[in-house]
C-alpha positions as a Markdown table, in Angstrom:
| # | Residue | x | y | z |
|---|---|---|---|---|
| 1 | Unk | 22.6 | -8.9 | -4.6 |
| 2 | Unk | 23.2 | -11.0 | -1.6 |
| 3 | Unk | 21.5 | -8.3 | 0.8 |
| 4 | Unk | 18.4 | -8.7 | -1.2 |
| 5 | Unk | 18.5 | -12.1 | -1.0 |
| 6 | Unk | 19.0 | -12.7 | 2.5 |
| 7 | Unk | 15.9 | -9.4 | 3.2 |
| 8 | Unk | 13.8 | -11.5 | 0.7 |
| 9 | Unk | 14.9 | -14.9 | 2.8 |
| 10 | Unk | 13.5 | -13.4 | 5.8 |
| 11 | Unk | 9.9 | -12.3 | 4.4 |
| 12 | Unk | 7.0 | -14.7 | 4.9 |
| 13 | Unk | 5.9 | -17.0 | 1.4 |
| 14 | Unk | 3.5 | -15.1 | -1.0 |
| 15 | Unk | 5.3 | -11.9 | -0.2 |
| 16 | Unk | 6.1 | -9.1 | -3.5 |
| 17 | Unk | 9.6 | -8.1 | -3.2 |
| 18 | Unk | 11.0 | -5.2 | -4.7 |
| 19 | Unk | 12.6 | -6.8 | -8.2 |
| 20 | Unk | 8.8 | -7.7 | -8.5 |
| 21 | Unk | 9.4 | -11.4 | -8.1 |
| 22 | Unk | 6.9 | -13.4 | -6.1 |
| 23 | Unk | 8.8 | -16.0 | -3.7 |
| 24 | Unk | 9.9 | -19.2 | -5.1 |
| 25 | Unk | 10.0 | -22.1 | -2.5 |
């Protein structure tokens, strides 16, 4: 899901996104 990854991509670091996955940098 590009569209997720691009809204997660915008998000600041620490940030819970809706697949429950915590921001890898």
């Amino acid at each position: 899901l590009s569209a997720i990854h691009v809204f997660i991509n915008d998000m600041p670091e620490g940030t819970y996104y809706p697949q429950g996955e915590m921001k890898r940098n």
